[in-house]
C-alpha positions in Angstrom: 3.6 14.0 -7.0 0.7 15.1 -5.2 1.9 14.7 -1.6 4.6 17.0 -2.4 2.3 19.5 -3.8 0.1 18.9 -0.3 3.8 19.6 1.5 4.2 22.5 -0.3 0.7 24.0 0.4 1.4 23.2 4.2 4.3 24.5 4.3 3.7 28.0 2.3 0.7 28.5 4.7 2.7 27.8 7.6 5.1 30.0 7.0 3.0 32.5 5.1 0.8 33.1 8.1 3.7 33.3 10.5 5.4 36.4 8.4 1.6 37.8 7.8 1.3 38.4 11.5 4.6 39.4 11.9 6.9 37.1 12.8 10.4 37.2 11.7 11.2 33.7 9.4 14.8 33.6 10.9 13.9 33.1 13.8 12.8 29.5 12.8 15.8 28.6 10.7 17.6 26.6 13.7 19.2 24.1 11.4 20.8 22.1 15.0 17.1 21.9 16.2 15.7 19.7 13.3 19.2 17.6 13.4 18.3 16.8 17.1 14.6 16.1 16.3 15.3 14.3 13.1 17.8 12.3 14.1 16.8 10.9 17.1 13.9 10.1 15.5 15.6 8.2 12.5 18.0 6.5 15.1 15.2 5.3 17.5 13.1 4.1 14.5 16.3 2.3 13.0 16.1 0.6 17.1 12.7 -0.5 17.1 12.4 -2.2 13.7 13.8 -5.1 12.0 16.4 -4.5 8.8 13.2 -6.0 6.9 11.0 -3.4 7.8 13.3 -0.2 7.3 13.6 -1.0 3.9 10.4 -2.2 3.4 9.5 1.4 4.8 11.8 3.1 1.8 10.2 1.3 -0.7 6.3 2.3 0.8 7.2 5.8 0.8 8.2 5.3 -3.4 5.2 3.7 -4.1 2.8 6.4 -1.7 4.9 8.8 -3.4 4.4 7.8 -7.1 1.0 6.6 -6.7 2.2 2.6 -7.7 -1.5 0.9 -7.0 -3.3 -1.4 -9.5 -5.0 0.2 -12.2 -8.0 -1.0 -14.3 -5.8 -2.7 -16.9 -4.3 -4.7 -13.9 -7.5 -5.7 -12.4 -8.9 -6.9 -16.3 -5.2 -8.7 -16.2 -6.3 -10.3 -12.8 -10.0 -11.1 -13.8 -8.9 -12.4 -17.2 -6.1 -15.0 -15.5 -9.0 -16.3 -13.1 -11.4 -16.8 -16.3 -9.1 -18.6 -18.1 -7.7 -20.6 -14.9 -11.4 -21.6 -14.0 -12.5 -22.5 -17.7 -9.5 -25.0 -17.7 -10.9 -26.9 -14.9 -14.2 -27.0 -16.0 -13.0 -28.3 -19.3 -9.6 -30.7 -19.0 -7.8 -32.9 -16.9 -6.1 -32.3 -13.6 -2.9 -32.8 -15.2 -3.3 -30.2 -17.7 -4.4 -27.2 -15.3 -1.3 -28.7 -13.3 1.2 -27.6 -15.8 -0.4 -23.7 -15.6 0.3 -24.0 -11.5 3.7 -25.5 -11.3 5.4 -23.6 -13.9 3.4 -20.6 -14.0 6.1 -18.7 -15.8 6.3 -21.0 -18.9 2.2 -21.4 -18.9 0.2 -19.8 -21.4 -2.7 -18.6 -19.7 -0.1 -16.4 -17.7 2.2 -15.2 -20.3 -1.2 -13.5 -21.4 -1.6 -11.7 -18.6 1.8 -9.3 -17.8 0.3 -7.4 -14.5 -0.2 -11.1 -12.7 3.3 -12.8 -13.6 4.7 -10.0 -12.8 3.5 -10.2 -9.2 5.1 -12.8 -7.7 3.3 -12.6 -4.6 -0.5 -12.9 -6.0 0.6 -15.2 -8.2 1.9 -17.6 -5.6 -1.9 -16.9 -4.0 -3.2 -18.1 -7.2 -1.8 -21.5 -7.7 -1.6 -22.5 -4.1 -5.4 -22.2 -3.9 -6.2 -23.1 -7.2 -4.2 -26.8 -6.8 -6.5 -27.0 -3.3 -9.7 -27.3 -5.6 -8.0 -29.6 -8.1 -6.9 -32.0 -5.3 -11.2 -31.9 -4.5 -11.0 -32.9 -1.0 -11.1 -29.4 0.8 -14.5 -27.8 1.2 -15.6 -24.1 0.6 -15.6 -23.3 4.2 -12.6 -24.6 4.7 -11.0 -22.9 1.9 -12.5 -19.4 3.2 -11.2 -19.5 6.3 -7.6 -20.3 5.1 -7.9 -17.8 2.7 -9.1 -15.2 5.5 -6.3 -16.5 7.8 -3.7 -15.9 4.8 -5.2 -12.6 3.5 -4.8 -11.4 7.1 -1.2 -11.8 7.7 0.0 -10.6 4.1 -2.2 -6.9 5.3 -0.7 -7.3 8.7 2.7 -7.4 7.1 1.9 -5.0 4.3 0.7 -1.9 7.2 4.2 -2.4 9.0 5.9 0.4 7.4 2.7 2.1 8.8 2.6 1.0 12.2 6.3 2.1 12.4 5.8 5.8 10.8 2.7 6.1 13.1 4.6 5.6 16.0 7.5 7.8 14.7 5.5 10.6 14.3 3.7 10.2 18.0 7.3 10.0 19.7 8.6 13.1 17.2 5.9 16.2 19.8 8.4 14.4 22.8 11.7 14.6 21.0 10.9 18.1 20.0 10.3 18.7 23.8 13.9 16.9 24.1 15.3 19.4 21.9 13.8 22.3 23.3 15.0 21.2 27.0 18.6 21.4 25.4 17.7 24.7 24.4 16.7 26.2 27.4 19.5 24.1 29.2 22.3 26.4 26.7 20.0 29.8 27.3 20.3 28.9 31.5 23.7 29.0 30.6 23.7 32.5 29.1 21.7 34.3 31.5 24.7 36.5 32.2 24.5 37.5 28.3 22.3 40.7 27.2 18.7 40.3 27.1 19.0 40.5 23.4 21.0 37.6 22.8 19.3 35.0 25.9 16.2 36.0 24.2 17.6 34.8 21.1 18.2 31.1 23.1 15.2 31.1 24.1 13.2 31.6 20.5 15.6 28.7 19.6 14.2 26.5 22.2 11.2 26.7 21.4 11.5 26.1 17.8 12.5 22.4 19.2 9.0 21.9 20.5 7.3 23.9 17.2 9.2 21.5 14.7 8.5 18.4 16.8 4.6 19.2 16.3 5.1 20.3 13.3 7.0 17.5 11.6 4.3 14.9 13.7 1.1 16.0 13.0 1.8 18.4 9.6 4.7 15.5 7.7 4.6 12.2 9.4 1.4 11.3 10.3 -0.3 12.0 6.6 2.3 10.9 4.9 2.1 7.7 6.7 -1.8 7.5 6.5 -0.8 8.0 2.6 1.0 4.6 2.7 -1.8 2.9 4.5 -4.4 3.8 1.6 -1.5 2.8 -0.8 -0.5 -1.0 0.4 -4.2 -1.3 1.5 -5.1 -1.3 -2.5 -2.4 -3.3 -3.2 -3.5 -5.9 -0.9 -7.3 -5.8 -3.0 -6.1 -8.0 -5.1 -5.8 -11.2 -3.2 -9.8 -10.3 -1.9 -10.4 -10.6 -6.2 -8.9 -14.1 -6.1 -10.7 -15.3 -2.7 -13.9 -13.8 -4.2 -13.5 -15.2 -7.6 -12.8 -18.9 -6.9 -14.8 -19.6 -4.0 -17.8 -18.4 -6.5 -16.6 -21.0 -8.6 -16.0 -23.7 -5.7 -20.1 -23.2 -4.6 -20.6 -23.9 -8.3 -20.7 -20.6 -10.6 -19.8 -20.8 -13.8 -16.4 -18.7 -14.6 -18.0 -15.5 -15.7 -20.5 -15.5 -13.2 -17.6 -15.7 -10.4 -15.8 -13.5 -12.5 -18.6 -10.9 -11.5 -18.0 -11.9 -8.0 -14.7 -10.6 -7.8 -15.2 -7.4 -9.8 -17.7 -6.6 -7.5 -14.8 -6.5 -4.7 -12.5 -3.2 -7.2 -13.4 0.4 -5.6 -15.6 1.7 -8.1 -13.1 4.0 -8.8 -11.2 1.0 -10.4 -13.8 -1.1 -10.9 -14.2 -1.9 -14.9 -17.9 -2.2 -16.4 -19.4 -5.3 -17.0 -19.2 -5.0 -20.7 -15.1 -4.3 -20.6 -14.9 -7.6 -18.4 -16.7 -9.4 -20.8 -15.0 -8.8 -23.6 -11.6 -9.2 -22.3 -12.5 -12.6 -20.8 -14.7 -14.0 -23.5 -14.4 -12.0 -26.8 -10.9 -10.5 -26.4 -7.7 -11.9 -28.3 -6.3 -13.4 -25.5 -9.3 -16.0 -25.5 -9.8 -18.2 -28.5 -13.3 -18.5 -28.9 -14.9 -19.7 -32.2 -18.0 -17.5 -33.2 -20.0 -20.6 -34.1 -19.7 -20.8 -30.2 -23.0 -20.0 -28.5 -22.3 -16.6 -26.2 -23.8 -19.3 -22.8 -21.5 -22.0 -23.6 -18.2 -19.3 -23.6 -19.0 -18.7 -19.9 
Protein backbone atom coordinates (compact mmCIF):
# COMPACT_ATOMS: atom_id res chain seq x y z
CA UNK A 1 0.00 0.00 0.00
CA UNK A 2 2.71 2.32 0.43
CA UNK A 3 4.17 2.42 -3.01
CA UNK A 4 0.92 3.52 -4.22
CA UNK A 5 0.69 6.17 -1.76
CA UNK A 6 4.59 7.12 -3.03
CA UNK A 7 2.79 6.99 -6.88
CA UNK A 8 0.25 9.17 -5.77
CA UNK A 9 2.60 11.83 -4.16
CA UNK A 10 4.69 11.74 -7.46
CA UNK A 11 2.22 11.99 -9.45
CA UNK A 12 0.07 14.99 -7.69
CA UNK A 13 3.48 16.93 -7.60
CA UNK A 14 4.09 16.34 -11.08
CA UNK A 15 1.15 17.38 -12.24
CA UNK A 16 0.52 19.93 -9.56
CA UNK A 17 3.61 21.83 -10.40
CA UNK A 18 2.97 21.73 -14.13
CA UNK A 19 -0.70 23.52 -13.69
CA UNK A 20 1.09 25.86 -10.84
CA UNK A 21 3.29 27.41 -13.52
CA UNK A 22 0.83 27.34 -15.97
CA UNK A 23 0.66 24.74 -18.06
CA UNK A 24 -2.51 23.47 -19.50
CA UNK A 25 -3.11 19.39 -18.07
CA UNK A 26 -4.69 18.54 -21.48
CA UNK A 27 -2.11 18.98 -23.17
CA UNK A 28 -0.56 15.76 -21.53
CA UNK A 29 -3.61 13.51 -21.87
CA UNK A 30 -2.29 11.86 -25.21
CA UNK A 31 -3.81 8.45 -24.44
CA UNK A 32 -1.98 6.92 -28.16
CA UNK A 33 1.43 8.24 -26.70
CA UNK A 34 1.49 5.97 -23.49
CA UNK A 35 -0.09 2.96 -25.69
CA UNK A 36 3.03 3.32 -28.00
CA UNK A 37 5.42 3.66 -24.97
CA UNK A 38 3.68 1.10 -22.93
CA UNK A 39 3.33 -1.38 -25.21
CA UNK A 40 6.39 -1.68 -26.79
CA UNK A 41 7.79 -1.82 -23.65
CA UNK A 42 5.53 -4.73 -22.43
CA UNK A 43 6.06 -6.48 -25.91
CA UNK A 44 9.94 -6.20 -25.90
CA UNK A 45 10.09 -7.33 -22.24
CA UNK A 46 7.61 -10.35 -23.05
CA UNK A 47 10.84 -10.94 -26.02
CA UNK A 48 13.63 -10.83 -23.79
CA UNK A 49 12.48 -13.10 -20.94
CA UNK A 50 11.60 -16.61 -20.42
CA UNK A 51 7.68 -17.55 -19.64
CA UNK A 52 9.30 -18.36 -16.09
CA UNK A 53 10.37 -15.06 -15.51
CA UNK A 54 7.25 -12.93 -16.64
CA UNK A 55 5.34 -14.57 -14.30
CA UNK A 56 7.67 -14.74 -11.78
CA UNK A 57 7.85 -10.85 -12.36
CA UNK A 58 3.75 -10.71 -11.66
CA UNK A 59 4.12 -12.41 -8.61
CA UNK A 60 7.36 -9.91 -7.33
CA UNK A 61 5.26 -6.94 -7.98
CA UNK A 62 2.31 -8.67 -5.43
CA UNK A 63 4.65 -9.32 -2.88
CA UNK A 64 6.67 -5.57 -3.24
CA UNK A 65 3.24 -4.37 -3.46
CA UNK A 66 1.80 -5.99 -0.23
CA UNK A 67 4.89 -5.94 1.69
CA UNK A 68 5.02 -10.23 1.82
CA UNK A 69 8.65 -10.49 3.73
CA UNK A 70 9.29 -12.53 6.84
CA UNK A 71 8.23 -11.10 9.96
CA UNK A 72 9.56 -11.77 13.58
CA UNK A 73 7.05 -14.60 14.18
CA UNK A 74 8.66 -16.29 11.05
CA UNK A 75 12.14 -15.84 11.96
CA UNK A 76 11.26 -17.41 15.88
CA UNK A 77 9.40 -20.17 13.47
CA UNK A 78 12.90 -20.53 11.62
CA UNK A 79 15.08 -20.31 14.78
CA UNK A 80 12.84 -22.59 16.78
CA UNK A 81 12.91 -25.54 13.69
CA UNK A 82 16.82 -25.28 13.78
CA UNK A 83 16.86 -25.74 17.79
CA UNK A 84 14.80 -28.53 17.77
CA UNK A 85 16.57 -30.10 14.48
CA UNK A 86 20.10 -29.64 16.20
CA UNK A 87 18.91 -30.92 19.74
CA UNK A 88 17.88 -34.20 17.90
CA UNK A 89 21.18 -34.86 16.74
CA UNK A 90 22.92 -34.10 19.66
CA UNK A 91 20.58 -36.53 21.52
CA UNK A 92 19.33 -39.65 19.16
CA UNK A 93 20.20 -41.86 16.49
CA UNK A 94 20.75 -41.08 12.87
CA UNK A 95 17.67 -42.89 12.05
CA UNK A 96 15.46 -40.92 14.12
CA UNK A 97 16.57 -37.31 12.84
CA UNK A 98 16.15 -39.18 9.38
CA UNK A 99 12.46 -39.52 9.75
CA UNK A 100 12.26 -35.41 10.45
CA UNK A 101 14.29 -34.97 6.89
CA UNK A 102 12.63 -37.43 4.54
CA UNK A 103 9.15 -36.73 5.42
CA UNK A 104 9.31 -33.36 6.65
CA UNK A 105 5.59 -32.88 6.25
CA UNK A 106 4.51 -35.81 8.67
CA UNK A 107 7.50 -34.83 11.22
CA UNK A 108 6.76 -33.30 14.40
CA UNK A 109 9.44 -30.91 14.89
CA UNK A 110 7.96 -29.17 11.63
CA UNK A 111 4.28 -29.40 12.13
CA UNK A 112 5.35 -27.07 15.12
CA UNK A 113 6.65 -24.62 13.12
CA UNK A 114 3.77 -23.35 10.25
CA UNK A 115 6.05 -20.31 8.59
CA UNK A 116 8.94 -23.18 7.74
CA UNK A 117 6.55 -26.10 6.19
CA UNK A 118 5.07 -23.76 4.57
CA UNK A 119 8.09 -22.73 2.65
CA UNK A 120 8.94 -25.31 0.49
CA UNK A 121 11.92 -23.83 -0.78
CA UNK A 122 13.85 -23.25 2.82
CA UNK A 123 12.62 -26.20 3.81
CA UNK A 124 14.28 -28.30 1.08
CA UNK A 125 17.60 -26.00 2.26
CA UNK A 126 17.07 -27.46 5.63
CA UNK A 127 17.09 -31.17 5.25
CA UNK A 128 19.51 -31.28 2.32
CA UNK A 129 22.13 -29.81 4.56
CA UNK A 130 21.12 -31.09 7.66
CA UNK A 131 21.33 -35.06 6.20
CA UNK A 132 25.19 -33.77 5.00
CA UNK A 133 26.12 -33.48 8.84
CA UNK A 134 24.34 -36.71 9.76
CA UNK A 135 26.13 -38.67 7.00
CA UNK A 136 29.59 -37.01 9.12
CA UNK A 137 31.98 -37.23 6.34
CA UNK A 138 31.76 -33.58 4.94
CA UNK A 139 33.69 -30.93 6.69
CA UNK A 140 32.69 -27.37 7.74
CA UNK A 141 34.61 -25.77 4.97
CA UNK A 142 33.23 -27.81 2.67
CA UNK A 143 29.83 -27.40 3.70
CA UNK A 144 30.34 -23.38 3.61
CA UNK A 145 31.35 -23.23 0.38
CA UNK A 146 28.34 -25.38 -1.00
CA UNK A 147 26.14 -23.48 0.99
CA UNK A 148 27.68 -20.03 -0.49
CA UNK A 149 27.61 -21.63 -3.96
CA UNK A 150 23.74 -22.61 -3.44
CA UNK A 151 22.73 -19.37 -1.57
CA UNK A 152 24.13 -17.54 -4.53
CA UNK A 153 22.13 -18.96 -7.33
CA UNK A 154 18.66 -19.09 -5.40
CA UNK A 155 19.50 -14.69 -4.98
CA UNK A 156 20.66 -14.77 -8.62
CA UNK A 157 17.34 -16.26 -9.48
CA UNK A 158 15.35 -14.40 -6.95
CA UNK A 159 16.69 -10.60 -8.54
CA UNK A 160 15.54 -11.75 -12.09
CA UNK A 161 12.28 -10.03 -12.08
CA UNK A 162 14.68 -7.12 -11.09
CA UNK A 163 17.17 -7.34 -13.66
CA UNK A 164 14.27 -7.48 -16.20
CA UNK A 165 12.29 -4.27 -14.75
CA UNK A 166 15.68 -2.46 -14.59
CA UNK A 167 16.34 -2.91 -18.06
CA UNK A 168 12.69 -2.13 -18.97
CA UNK A 169 12.77 1.00 -17.42
CA UNK A 170 16.45 2.05 -19.10
CA UNK A 171 14.98 1.15 -22.67
CA UNK A 172 11.40 3.01 -21.72
CA UNK A 173 13.61 7.34 -22.08
CA UNK A 174 14.37 5.50 -25.91
CA UNK A 175 10.87 4.21 -26.66
CA UNK A 176 9.48 7.50 -25.50
CA UNK A 177 11.95 9.14 -28.06
CA UNK A 178 10.27 6.41 -30.59
CA UNK A 179 7.07 7.76 -29.80
CA UNK A 180 7.86 11.20 -30.08
CA UNK A 181 9.54 10.65 -33.62
CA UNK A 182 6.08 9.33 -34.74
CA UNK A 183 4.81 12.44 -33.48
CA UNK A 184 6.76 14.77 -35.18
CA UNK A 185 6.64 12.35 -38.32
CA UNK A 186 2.32 13.03 -38.26
CA UNK A 187 3.01 17.09 -37.33
CA UNK A 188 5.59 17.06 -40.75
CA UNK A 189 2.72 15.87 -42.20
CA UNK A 190 0.40 18.71 -41.15
CA UNK A 191 2.54 21.60 -41.82
CA UNK A 192 0.05 22.87 -44.32
CA UNK A 193 -2.58 22.89 -41.23
CA UNK A 194 -2.90 26.32 -39.13
CA UNK A 195 -0.33 27.09 -36.72
CA UNK A 196 -2.83 26.32 -34.07
CA UNK A 197 -3.41 22.88 -34.79
CA UNK A 198 0.63 21.77 -36.01
CA UNK A 199 1.37 23.30 -32.78
CA UNK A 200 -1.01 21.03 -31.27
CA UNK A 201 1.21 17.89 -33.01
CA UNK A 202 3.88 19.07 -31.87
CA UNK A 203 2.92 19.28 -27.81
CA UNK A 204 1.79 15.73 -28.56
CA UNK A 205 5.23 14.65 -29.57
CA UNK A 206 6.82 15.68 -27.08
CA UNK A 207 4.65 14.18 -24.53
CA UNK A 208 6.29 10.80 -26.08
CA UNK A 209 9.66 11.73 -24.81
CA UNK A 210 8.10 13.33 -21.29
CA UNK A 211 6.20 9.99 -20.53
CA UNK A 212 9.18 7.84 -21.56
CA UNK A 213 11.21 9.68 -18.68
CA UNK A 214 8.70 9.94 -16.77
CA UNK A 215 7.44 6.37 -16.59
CA UNK A 216 11.56 5.29 -16.31
CA UNK A 217 12.92 7.14 -13.80
CA UNK A 218 9.55 8.33 -11.76
CA UNK A 219 7.51 4.39 -12.02
CA UNK A 220 9.79 1.68 -13.14
CA UNK A 221 12.96 2.05 -11.72
CA UNK A 222 11.70 2.49 -7.88
CA UNK A 223 9.29 0.25 -8.19
CA UNK A 224 11.74 -2.21 -9.34
CA UNK A 225 14.40 -1.28 -6.63
CA UNK A 226 11.13 -1.93 -4.31
CA UNK A 227 11.32 -5.65 -5.44
CA UNK A 228 15.01 -5.97 -4.97
CA UNK A 229 14.70 -4.89 -1.15
CA UNK A 230 11.62 -7.31 -1.17
CA UNK A 231 13.12 -10.85 -2.54
CA UNK A 232 16.46 -9.72 -1.04
CA UNK A 233 14.71 -10.32 2.70
CA UNK A 234 13.13 -13.20 1.51
CA UNK A 235 16.35 -14.74 0.53
CA UNK A 236 17.72 -13.88 4.61
CA UNK A 237 16.45 -16.73 5.46
CA UNK A 238 18.63 -19.33 3.97
CA UNK A 239 21.82 -17.01 5.47
CA UNK A 240 19.84 -18.03 9.20
CA UNK A 241 20.14 -21.74 8.23
CA UNK A 242 23.85 -21.48 6.85
CA UNK A 243 24.74 -19.44 9.99
CA UNK A 244 22.88 -21.61 12.36
CA UNK A 245 24.21 -25.09 11.53
CA UNK A 246 27.70 -24.47 10.61
CA UNK A 247 27.80 -22.97 14.41
CA UNK A 248 26.70 -26.18 15.32
CA UNK A 249 29.04 -28.20 12.79
CA UNK A 250 32.44 -26.26 14.52
CA UNK A 251 30.83 -27.54 17.74
CA UNK A 252 28.20 -24.95 19.50
CA UNK A 253 25.76 -26.12 21.36
CA UNK A 254 22.07 -25.45 19.79
CA UNK A 255 21.31 -22.32 21.45
CA UNK A 256 24.57 -20.90 21.20
CA UNK A 257 24.32 -21.42 17.20
CA UNK A 258 20.90 -20.43 17.56
CA UNK A 259 22.49 -16.92 18.52
CA UNK A 260 24.50 -17.21 15.46
CA UNK A 261 21.84 -17.07 13.12
CA UNK A 262 19.77 -14.41 14.92
CA UNK A 263 22.56 -12.37 14.70
CA UNK A 264 22.16 -12.59 10.73
CA UNK A 265 17.81 -10.76 11.09
CA UNK A 266 18.04 -6.77 10.25
CA UNK A 267 17.50 -5.46 13.53
CA UNK A 268 14.48 -4.34 12.38
CA UNK A 269 13.37 -7.99 12.55
CA UNK A 270 15.63 -9.26 14.65
CA UNK A 271 13.88 -10.80 18.03
CA UNK A 272 15.68 -10.22 21.50
CA UNK A 273 17.61 -12.76 23.05
CA UNK A 274 15.16 -13.35 25.74
CA UNK A 275 11.98 -13.94 23.01
CA UNK A 276 14.45 -16.55 21.33
CA UNK A 277 15.05 -18.22 24.39
CA UNK A 278 11.90 -18.78 25.41
CA UNK A 279 10.43 -20.03 22.25
CA UNK A 280 13.30 -22.45 21.77
CA UNK A 281 13.76 -23.72 25.27
CA UNK A 282 10.80 -22.64 27.57
CA UNK A 283 7.95 -22.28 24.99
CA UNK A 284 5.17 -25.03 24.51
CA UNK A 285 6.39 -26.21 21.51
CA UNK A 286 9.52 -27.71 23.47
CA UNK A 287 8.93 -30.18 26.18
CA UNK A 288 11.29 -29.52 28.70
CA UNK A 289 10.88 -30.83 32.30
CA UNK A 290 11.65 -28.05 35.01
CA UNK A 291 13.64 -30.46 37.12
CA UNK A 292 15.86 -29.90 33.95
CA UNK A 293 18.88 -27.68 34.63
CA UNK A 294 18.49 -24.29 32.38
CA UNK A 295 22.60 -25.54 30.77
CA UNK A 296 21.51 -28.97 30.01
CA UNK A 297 18.23 -27.51 27.87
CA UNK A 298 20.73 -25.91 25.46
Amino acid sequence: MLSFVGIFITVVALLGGFAAMGGHLAVLMQPWEFVIIMGTAVGTFIVANPWKTVVDTGVACMQAITGAVPGERYYLDLLGALHALMRELRGKGRNEVEAHIDDPSSSEIFKAFPSVLGDPALLQFICDYVRLIIMGNARTHEIEALMDEEIHTIVKSKLTPYHSLVTVSEALPALGIVAAVLGVIKAMGALDQSPKLLGGFIGAALVGTFAGIFLSYGIISPFALKIKMTREKKCRPYIIVKQTLLAFMNGAMPQIAVEHGRKMIASGERPSIDVVENETIAGPKVVVTDAEPKAARA
